[in-house]
TIMARVO-95756 format. One line per field, with one value per residue: residue in three letters; x, y, z of N, C-alpha, C, O, CB in turn; residue number from 1. Coordinates in pm, 1 decimal. Glycine has a CB too. Layout:
<recs>
residuo = (ALA ...)
nu = (X ...)
nv = (Y ...)
nw = (Z ...)
cau = (X ...)
cav = (Y ...)
caw = (Z ...)
cu = (X ...)
cv = (Y ...)
cw = (Z ...)
ou = (X ...)
ov = (Y ...)
ow = (Z ...)
cbu = (X ...)
cbv = (Y ...)
cbw = (Z ...)
num = (NUM ...)
</recs>
This chain:
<recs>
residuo = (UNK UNK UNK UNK UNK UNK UNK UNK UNK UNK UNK UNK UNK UNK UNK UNK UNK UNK UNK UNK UNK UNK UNK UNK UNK UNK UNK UNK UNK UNK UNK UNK UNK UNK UNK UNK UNK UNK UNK UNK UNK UNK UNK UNK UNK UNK UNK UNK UNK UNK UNK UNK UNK UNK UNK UNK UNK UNK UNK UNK UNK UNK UNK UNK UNK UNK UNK UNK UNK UNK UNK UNK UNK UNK UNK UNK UNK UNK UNK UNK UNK UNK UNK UNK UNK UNK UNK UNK UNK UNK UNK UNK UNK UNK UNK UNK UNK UNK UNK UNK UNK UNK UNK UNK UNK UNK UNK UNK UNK UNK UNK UNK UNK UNK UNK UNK UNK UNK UNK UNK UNK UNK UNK UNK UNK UNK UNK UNK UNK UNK UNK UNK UNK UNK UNK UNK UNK UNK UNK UNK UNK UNK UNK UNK UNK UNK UNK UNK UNK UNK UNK UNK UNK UNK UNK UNK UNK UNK UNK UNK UNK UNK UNK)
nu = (83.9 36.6 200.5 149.0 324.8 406.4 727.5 867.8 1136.3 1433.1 1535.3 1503.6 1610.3 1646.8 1415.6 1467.0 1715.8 1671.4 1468.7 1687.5 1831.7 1630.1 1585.8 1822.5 1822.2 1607.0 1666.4 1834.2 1689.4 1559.3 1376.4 998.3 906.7 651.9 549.2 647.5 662.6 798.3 800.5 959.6 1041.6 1190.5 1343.7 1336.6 1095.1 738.1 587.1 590.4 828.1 669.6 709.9 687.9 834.4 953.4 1139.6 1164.2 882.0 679.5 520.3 254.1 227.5 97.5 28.9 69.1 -170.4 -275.1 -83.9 -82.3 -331.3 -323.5 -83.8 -247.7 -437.9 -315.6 -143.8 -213.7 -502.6 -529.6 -496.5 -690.3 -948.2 -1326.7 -1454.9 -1375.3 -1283.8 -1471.7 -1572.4 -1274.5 -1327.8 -1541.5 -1378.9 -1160.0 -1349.2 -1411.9 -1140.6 -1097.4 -1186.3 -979.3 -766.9 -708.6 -780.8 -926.9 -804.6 -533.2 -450.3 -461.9 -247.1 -44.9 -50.7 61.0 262.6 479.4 649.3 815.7 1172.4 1192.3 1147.4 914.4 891.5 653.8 544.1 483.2 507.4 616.6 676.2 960.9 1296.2 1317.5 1536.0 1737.8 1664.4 1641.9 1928.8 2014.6 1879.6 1984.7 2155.5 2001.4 1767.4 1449.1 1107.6 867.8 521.5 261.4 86.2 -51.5 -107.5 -210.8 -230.5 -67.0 137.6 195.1 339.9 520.7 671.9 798.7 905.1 1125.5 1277.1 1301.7 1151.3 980.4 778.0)
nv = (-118.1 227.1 558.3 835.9 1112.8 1432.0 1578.5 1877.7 2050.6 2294.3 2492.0 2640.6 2439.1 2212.6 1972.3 1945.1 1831.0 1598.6 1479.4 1415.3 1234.4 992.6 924.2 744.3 605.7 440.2 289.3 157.5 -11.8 15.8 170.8 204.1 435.8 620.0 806.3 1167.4 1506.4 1848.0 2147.0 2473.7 2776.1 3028.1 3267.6 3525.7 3511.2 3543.6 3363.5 2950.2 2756.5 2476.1 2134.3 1878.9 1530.0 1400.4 1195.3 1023.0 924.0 612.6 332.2 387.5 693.9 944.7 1180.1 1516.3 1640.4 1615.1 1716.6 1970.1 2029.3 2014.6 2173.8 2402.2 2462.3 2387.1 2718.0 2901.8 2947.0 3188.4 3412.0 3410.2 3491.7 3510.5 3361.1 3197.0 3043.2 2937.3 2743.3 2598.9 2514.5 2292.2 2119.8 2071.4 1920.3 1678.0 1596.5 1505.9 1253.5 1092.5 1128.1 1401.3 1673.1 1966.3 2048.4 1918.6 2079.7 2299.9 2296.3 2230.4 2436.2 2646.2 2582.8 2581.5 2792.9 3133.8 3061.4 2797.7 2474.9 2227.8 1836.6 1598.5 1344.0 1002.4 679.7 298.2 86.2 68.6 97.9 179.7 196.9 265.4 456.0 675.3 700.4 800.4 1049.2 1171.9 1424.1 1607.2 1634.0 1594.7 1751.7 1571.8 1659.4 1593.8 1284.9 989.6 803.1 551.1 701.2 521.8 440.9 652.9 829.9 586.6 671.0 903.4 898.8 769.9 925.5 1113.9 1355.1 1569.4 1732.6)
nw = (0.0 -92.4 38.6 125.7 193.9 346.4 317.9 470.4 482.6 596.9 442.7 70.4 -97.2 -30.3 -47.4 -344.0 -315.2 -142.1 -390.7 -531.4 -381.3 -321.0 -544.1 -578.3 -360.1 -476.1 -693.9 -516.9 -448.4 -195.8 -162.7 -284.7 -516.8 -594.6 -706.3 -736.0 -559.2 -586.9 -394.8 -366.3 -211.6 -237.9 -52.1 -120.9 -317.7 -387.1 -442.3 -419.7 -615.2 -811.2 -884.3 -1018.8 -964.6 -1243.4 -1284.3 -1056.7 -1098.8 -1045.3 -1207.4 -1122.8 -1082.6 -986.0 -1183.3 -1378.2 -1356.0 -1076.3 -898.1 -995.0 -948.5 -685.8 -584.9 -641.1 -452.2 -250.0 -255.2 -428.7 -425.9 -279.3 -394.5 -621.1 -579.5 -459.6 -595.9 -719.5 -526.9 -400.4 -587.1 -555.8 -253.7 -358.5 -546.9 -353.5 -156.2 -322.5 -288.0 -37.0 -2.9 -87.6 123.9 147.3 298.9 418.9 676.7 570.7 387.6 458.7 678.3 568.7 415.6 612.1 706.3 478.0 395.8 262.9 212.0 253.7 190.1 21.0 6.1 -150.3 -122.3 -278.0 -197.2 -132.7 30.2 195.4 328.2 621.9 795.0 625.1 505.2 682.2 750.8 479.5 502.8 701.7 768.4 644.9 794.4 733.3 827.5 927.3 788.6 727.6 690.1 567.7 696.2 958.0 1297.4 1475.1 1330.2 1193.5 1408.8 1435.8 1272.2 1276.8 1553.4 1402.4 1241.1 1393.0 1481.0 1617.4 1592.3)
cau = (0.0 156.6 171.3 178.8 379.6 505.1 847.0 964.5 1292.1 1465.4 1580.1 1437.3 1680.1 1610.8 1330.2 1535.0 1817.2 1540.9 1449.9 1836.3 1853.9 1491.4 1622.0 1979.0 1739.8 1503.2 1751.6 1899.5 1556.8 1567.1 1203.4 963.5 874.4 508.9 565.3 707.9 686.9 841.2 755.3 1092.7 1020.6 1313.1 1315.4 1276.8 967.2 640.2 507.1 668.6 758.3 653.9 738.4 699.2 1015.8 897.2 1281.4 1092.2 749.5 666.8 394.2 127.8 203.2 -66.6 17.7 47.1 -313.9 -308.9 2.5 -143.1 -457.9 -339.9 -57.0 -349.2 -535.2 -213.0 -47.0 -263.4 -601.1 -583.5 -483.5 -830.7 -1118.1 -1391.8 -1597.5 -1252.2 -1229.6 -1619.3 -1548.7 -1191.0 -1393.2 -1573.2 -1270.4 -1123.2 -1406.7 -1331.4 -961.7 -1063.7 -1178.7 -858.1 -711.6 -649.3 -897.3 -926.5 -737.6 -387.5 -442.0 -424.7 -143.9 55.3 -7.6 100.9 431.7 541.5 681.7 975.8 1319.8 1157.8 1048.5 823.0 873.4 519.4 589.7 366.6 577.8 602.2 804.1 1067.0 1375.9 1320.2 1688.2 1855.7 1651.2 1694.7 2073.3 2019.7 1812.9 2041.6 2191.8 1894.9 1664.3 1272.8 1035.2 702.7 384.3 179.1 21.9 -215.2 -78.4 -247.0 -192.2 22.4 223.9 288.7 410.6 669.3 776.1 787.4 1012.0 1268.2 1315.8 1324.0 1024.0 896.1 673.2)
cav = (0.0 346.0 650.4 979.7 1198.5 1534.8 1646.4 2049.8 2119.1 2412.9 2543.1 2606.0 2345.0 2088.5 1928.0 1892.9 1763.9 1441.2 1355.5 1341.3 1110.8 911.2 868.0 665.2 487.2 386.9 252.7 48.0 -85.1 44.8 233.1 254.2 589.5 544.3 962.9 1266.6 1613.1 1917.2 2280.6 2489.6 2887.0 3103.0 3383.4 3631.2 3531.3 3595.6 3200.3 2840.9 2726.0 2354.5 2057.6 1688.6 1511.3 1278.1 1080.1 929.1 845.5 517.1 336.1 442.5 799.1 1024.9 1271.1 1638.8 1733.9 1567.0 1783.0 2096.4 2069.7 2010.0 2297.4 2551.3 2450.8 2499.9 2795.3 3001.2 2997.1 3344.7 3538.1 3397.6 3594.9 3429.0 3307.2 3059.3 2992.0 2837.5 2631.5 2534.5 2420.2 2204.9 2068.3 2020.4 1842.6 1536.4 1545.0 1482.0 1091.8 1039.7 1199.4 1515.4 1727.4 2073.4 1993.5 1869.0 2168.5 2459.6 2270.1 2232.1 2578.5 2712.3 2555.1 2594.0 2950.4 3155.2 3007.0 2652.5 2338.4 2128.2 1736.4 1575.5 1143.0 895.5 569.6 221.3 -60.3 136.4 36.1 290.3 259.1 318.3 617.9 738.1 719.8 877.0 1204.4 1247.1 1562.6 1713.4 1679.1 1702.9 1737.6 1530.4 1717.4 1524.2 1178.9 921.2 627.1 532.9 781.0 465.1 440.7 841.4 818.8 530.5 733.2 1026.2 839.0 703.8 1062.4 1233.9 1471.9 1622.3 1832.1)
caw = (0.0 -73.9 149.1 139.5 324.0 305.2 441.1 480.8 486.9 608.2 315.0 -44.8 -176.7 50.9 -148.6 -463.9 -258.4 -137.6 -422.6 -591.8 -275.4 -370.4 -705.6 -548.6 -249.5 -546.8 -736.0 -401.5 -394.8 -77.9 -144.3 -449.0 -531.9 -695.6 -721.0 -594.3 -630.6 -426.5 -381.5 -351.3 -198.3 -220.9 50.7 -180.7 -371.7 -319.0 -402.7 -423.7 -741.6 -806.8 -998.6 -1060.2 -993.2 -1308.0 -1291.3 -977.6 -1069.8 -1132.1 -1350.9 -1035.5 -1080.7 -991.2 -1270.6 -1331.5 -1326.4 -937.7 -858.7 -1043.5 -826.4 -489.2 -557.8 -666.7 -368.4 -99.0 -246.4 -510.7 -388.1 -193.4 -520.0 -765.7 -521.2 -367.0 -665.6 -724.9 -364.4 -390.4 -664.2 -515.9 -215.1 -413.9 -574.9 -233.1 -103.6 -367.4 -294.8 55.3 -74.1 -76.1 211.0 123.9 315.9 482.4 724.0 531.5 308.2 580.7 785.5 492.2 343.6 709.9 739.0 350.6 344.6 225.1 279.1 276.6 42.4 57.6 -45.9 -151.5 -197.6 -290.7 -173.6 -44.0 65.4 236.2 417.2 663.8 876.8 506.0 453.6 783.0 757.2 393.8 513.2 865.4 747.3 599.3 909.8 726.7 935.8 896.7 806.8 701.7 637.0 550.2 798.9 1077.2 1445.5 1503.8 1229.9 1171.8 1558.8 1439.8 1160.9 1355.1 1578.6 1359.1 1172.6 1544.8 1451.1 1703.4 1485.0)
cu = (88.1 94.5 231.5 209.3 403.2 605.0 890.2 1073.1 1296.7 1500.8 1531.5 1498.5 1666.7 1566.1 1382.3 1652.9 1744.6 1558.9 1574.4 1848.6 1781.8 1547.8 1728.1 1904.4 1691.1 1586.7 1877.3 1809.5 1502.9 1430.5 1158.2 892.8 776.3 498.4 598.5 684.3 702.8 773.8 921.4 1008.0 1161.4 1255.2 1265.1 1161.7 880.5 569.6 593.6 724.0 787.7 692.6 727.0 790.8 985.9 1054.5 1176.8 959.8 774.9 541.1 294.7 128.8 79.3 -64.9 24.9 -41.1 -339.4 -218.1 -25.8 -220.2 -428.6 -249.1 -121.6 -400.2 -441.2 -156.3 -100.2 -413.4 -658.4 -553.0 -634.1 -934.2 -1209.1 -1486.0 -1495.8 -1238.6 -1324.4 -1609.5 -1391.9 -1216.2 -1435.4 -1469.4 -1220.0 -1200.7 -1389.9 -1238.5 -982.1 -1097.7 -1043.9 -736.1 -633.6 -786.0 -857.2 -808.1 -563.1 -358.2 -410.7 -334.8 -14.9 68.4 72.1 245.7 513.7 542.3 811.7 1069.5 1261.4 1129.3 995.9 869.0 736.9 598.7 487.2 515.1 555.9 724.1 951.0 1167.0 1419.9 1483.3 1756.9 1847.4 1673.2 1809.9 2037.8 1976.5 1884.3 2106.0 2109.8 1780.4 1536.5 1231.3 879.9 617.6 296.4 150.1 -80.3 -203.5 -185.6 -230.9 -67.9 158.6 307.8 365.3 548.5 722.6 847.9 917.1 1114.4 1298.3 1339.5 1248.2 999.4 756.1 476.6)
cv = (124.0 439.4 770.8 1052.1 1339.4 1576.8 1784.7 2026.1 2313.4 2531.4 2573.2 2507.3 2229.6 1960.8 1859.4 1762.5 1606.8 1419.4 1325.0 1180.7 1036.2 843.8 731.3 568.4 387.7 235.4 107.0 -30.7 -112.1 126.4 241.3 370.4 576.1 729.6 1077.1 1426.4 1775.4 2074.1 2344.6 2682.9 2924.1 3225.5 3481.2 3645.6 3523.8 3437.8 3084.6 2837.5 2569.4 2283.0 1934.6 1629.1 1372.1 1160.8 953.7 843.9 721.1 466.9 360.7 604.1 864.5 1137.3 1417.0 1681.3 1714.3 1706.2 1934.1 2125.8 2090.6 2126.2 2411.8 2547.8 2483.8 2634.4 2896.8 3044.5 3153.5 3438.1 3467.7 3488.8 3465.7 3339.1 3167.1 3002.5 2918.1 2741.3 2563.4 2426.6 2308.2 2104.5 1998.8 1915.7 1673.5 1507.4 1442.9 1306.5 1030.4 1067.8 1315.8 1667.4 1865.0 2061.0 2035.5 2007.3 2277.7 2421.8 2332.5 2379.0 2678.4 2711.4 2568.2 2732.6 3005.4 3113.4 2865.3 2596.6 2267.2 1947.5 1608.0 1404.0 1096.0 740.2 443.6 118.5 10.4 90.0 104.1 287.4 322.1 425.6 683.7 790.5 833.6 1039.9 1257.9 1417.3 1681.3 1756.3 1714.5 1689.7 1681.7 1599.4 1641.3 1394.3 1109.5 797.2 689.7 659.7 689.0 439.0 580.4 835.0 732.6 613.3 857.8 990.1 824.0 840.8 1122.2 1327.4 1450.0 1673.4 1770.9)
cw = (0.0 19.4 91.5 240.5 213.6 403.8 401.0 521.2 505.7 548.0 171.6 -98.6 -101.1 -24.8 -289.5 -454.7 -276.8 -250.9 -572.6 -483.2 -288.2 -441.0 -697.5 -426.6 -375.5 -584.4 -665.5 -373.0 -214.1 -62.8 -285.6 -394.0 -631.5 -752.3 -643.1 -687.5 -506.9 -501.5 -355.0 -313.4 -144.2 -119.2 -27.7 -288.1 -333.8 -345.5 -448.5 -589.5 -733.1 -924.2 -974.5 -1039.1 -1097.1 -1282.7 -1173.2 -987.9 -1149.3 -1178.6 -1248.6 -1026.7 -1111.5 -1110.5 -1239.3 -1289.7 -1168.4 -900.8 -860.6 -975.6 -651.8 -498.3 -571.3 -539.6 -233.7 -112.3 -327.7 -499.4 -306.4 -340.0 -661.2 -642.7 -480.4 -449.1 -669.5 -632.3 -349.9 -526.0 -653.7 -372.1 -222.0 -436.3 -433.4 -132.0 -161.8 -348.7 -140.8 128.3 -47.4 41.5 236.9 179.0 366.9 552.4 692.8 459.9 415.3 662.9 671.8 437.4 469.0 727.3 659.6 381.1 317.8 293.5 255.7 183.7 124.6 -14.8 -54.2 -187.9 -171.8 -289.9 -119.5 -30.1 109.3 360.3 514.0 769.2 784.1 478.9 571.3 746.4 614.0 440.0 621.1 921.3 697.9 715.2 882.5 819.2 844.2 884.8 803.7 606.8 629.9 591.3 891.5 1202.8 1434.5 1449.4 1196.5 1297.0 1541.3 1384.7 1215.2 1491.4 1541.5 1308.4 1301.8 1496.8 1539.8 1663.4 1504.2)
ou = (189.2 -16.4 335.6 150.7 412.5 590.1 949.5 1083.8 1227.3 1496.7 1504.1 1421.2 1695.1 1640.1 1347.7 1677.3 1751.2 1653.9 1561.1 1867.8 1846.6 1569.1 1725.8 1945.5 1729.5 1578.7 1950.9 1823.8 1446.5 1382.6 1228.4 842.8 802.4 426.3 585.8 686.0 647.9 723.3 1006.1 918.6 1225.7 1138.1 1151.7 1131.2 886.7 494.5 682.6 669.3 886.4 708.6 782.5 880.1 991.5 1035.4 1135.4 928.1 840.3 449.4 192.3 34.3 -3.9 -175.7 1.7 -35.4 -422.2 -284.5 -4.8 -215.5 -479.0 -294.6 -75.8 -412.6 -465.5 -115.8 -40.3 -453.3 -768.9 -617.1 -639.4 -997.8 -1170.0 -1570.8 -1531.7 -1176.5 -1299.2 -1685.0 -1370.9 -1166.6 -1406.1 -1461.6 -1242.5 -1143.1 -1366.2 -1207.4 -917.0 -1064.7 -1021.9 -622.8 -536.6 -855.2 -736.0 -703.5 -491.3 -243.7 -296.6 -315.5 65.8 177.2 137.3 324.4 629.9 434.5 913.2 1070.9 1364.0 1083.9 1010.1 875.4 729.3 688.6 408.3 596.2 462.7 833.4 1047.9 1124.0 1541.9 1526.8 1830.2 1936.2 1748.4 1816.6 2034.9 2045.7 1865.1 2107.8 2132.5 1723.1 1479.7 1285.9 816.5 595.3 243.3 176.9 -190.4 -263.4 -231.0 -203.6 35.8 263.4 427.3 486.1 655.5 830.5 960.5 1010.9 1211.9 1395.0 1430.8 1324.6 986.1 646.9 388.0)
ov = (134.7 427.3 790.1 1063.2 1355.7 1602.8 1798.7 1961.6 2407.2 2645.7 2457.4 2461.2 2131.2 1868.6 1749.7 1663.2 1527.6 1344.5 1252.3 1063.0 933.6 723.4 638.0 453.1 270.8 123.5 21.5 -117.4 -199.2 142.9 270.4 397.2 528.5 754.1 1090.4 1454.6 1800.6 2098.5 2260.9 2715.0 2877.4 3263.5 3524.0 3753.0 3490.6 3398.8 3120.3 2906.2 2523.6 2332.7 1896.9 1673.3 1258.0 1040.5 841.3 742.8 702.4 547.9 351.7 653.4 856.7 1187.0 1461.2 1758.3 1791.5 1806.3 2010.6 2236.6 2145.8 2217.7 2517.1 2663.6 2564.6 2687.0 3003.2 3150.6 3203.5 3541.5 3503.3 3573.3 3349.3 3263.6 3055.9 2896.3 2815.3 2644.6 2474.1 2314.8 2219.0 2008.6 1879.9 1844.9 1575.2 1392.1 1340.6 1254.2 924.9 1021.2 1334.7 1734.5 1884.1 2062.8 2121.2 2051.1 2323.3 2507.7 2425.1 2433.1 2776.0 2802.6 2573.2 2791.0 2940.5 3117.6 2808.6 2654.3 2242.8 1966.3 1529.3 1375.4 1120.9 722.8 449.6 98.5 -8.8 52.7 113.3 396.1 416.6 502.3 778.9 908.1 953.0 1136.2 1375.9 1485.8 1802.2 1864.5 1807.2 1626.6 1726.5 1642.5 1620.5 1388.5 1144.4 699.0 803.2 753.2 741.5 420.6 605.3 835.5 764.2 651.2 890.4 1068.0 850.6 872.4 1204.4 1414.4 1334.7 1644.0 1826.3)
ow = (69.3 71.4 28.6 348.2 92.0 523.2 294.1 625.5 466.1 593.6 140.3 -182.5 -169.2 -59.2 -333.3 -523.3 -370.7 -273.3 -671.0 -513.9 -267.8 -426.0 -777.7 -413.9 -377.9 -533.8 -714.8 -286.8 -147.8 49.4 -382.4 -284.8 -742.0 -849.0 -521.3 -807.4 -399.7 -611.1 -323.8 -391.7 -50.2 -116.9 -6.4 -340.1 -215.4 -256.1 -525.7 -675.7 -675.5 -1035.7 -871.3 -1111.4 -1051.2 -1264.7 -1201.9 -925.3 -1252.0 -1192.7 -1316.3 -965.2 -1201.8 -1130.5 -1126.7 -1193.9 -1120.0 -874.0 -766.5 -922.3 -554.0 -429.7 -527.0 -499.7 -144.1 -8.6 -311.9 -547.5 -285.9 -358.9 -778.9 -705.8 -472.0 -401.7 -630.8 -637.6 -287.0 -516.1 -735.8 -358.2 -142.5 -359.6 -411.1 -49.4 -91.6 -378.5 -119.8 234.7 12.1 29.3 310.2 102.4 357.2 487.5 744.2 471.4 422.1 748.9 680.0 417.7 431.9 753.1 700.0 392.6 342.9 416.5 218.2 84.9 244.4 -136.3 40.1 -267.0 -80.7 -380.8 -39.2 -83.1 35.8 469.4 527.0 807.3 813.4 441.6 550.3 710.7 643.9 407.0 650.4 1023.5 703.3 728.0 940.1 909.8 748.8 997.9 912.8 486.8 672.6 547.4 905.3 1127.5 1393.8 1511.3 1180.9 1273.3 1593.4 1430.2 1177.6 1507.8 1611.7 1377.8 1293.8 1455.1 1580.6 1712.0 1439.1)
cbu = (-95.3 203.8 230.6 100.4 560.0 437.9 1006.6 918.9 1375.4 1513.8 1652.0 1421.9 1821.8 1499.2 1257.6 1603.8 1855.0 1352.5 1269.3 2017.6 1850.2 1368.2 1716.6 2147.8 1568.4 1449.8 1782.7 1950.6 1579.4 1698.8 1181.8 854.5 999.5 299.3 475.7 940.9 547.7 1078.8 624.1 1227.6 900.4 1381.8 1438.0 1366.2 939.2 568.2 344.5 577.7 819.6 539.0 853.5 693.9 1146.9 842.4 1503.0 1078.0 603.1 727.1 353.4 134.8 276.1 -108.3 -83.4 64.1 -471.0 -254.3 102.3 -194.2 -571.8 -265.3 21.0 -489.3 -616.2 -58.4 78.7 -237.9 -615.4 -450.4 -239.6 -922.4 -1233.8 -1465.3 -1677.8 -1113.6 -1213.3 -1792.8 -1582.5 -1101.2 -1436.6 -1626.3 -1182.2 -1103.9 -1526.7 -1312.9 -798.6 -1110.4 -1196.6 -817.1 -674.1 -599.1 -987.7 -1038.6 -792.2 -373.0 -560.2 -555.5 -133.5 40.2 -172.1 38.1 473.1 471.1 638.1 1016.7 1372.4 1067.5 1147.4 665.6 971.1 396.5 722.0 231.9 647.1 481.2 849.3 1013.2 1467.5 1164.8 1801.2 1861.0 1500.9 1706.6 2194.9 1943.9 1642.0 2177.2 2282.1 1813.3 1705.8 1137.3 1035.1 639.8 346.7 129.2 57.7 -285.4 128.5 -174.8 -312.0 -22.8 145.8 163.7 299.6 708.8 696.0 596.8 1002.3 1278.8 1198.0 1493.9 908.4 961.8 747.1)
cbv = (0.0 435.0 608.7 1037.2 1117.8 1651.2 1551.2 2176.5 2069.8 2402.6 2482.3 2701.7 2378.5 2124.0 2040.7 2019.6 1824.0 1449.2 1341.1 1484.7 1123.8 974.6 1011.6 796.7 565.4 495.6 376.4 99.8 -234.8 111.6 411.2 140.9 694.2 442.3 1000.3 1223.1 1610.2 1915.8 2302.1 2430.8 2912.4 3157.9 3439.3 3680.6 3491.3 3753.6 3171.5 2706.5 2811.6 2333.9 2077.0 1636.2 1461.1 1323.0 1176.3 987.3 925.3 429.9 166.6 379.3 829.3 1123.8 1245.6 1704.0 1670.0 1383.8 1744.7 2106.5 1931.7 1841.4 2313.9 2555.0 2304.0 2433.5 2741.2 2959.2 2906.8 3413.7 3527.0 3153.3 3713.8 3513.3 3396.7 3078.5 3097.3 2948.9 2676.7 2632.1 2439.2 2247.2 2174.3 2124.0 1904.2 1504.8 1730.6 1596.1 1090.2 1069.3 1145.8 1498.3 1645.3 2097.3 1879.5 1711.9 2179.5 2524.5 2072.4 2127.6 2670.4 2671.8 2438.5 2537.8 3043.8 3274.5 3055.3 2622.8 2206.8 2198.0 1708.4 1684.4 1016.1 929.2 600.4 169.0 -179.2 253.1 -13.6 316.5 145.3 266.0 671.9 666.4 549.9 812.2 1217.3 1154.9 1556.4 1648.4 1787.8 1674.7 1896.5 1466.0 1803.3 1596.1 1127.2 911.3 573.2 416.4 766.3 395.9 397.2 1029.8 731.2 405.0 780.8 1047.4 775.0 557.8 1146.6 1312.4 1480.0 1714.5 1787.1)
cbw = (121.2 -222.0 295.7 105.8 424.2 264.2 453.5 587.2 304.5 649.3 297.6 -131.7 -208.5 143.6 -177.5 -521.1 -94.9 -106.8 -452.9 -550.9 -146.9 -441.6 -807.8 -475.2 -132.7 -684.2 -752.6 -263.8 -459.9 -45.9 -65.7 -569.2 -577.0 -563.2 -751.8 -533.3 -751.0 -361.2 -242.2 -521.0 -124.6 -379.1 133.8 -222.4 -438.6 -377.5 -491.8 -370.2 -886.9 -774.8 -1051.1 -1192.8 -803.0 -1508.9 -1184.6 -890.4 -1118.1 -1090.0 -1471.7 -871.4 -1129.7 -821.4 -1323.7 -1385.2 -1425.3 -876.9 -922.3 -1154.1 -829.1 -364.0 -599.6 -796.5 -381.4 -49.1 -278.6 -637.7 -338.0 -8.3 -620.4 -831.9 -692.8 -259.4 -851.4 -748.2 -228.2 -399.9 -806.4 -508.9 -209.0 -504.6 -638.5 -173.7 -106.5 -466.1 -269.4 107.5 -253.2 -190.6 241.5 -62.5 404.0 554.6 695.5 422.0 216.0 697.5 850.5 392.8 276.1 812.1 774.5 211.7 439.0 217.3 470.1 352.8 -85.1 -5.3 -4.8 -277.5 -121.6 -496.4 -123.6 -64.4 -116.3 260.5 367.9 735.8 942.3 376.7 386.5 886.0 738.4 296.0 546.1 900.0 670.8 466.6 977.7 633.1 1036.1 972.6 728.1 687.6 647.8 395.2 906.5 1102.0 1614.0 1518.2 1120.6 1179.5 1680.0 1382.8 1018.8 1416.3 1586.7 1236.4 1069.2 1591.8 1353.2 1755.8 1262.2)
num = (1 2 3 4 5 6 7 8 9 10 11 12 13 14 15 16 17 18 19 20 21 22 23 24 25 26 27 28 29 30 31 32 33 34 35 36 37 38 39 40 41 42 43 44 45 46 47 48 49 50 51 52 53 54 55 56 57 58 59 60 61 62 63 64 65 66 67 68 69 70 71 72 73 74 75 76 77 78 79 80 81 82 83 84 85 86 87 88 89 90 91 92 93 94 95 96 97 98 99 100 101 102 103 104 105 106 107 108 109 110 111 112 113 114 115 116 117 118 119 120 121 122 123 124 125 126 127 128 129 130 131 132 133 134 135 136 137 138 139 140 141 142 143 144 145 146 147 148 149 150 151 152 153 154 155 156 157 158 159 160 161 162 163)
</recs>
């Protein structure tokens, strides 16, 4: 079963960093990467800019139009007005089928801001001590997922998130 997480990093380059590192786990068959895609905000701009990391997806990739929607819905919805904001609602109410609800959307848009990235993965089968050791110097921090309480708590564990 895959999972979705997202990890912030401290940095706008963070994000890119991951998933150079994804790409070399993948590859160790040390995790499949069913898709990924990061957010990168430089201090000095005024919104993220996003991308696909297609090298990673594999044949379960959710696609751009998934990626396109959920970044309109964390990061561009305050600049369309309110008639866009009632039909992004909408929109948002189907995402939330899948576990993408109110909720994930206003955490995540809170903690993504200048200076920072975001890393969005769709993954499974992960050899989580290898990636540990892999991410030790980068330090994300967990936002958000679609495990269990029990399960986000291990993960949350082995990464040392507090968060």
């Amino acid at each position: 079963m895959a999972t979705l997480t997202v990890w912030k990093f401290d940095d706008a380059g963070g994000a890119a960093r991951a998933g150079e590192k994804l790409a070399q786990l993948q590859k160790q068959g040390l995790i499949q990467v069913h898709d990924a895609a990061a957010a990168s905000w430089p201090a000095d701009k005024k919104k993220p800019r996003t991308t696909q990391l297609n090298h990673l997806a594999g044949a379960g990739a959710l696609g751009g139009a998934f990626w396109g929607l959920l970044f309109g819905l964390l990061f561009f919805i305050p600049l369309f007005g309110m008639a866009a904001g009632a039909a992004a609602g909408a929109i948002g109410g189907a995402m939330s089928d899948v576990g993408i609800d109110d909720d994930f959307i206003a955490s995540v848009r809170s903690e993504v801001e200048p200076g920072t990235s975001a890393l969005f993965l769709l993954s499974s089968d992960a050899v989580i001590d290898k990636v540990k050791d892999a991410f030790a110097e980068d330090r994300p921090h967990l936002l958000r997922t679609n495990l269990s309480d029990a399960d986000e708590a291990k993960l949350r564990e082995v990464f040392g998130d507090d968060a």
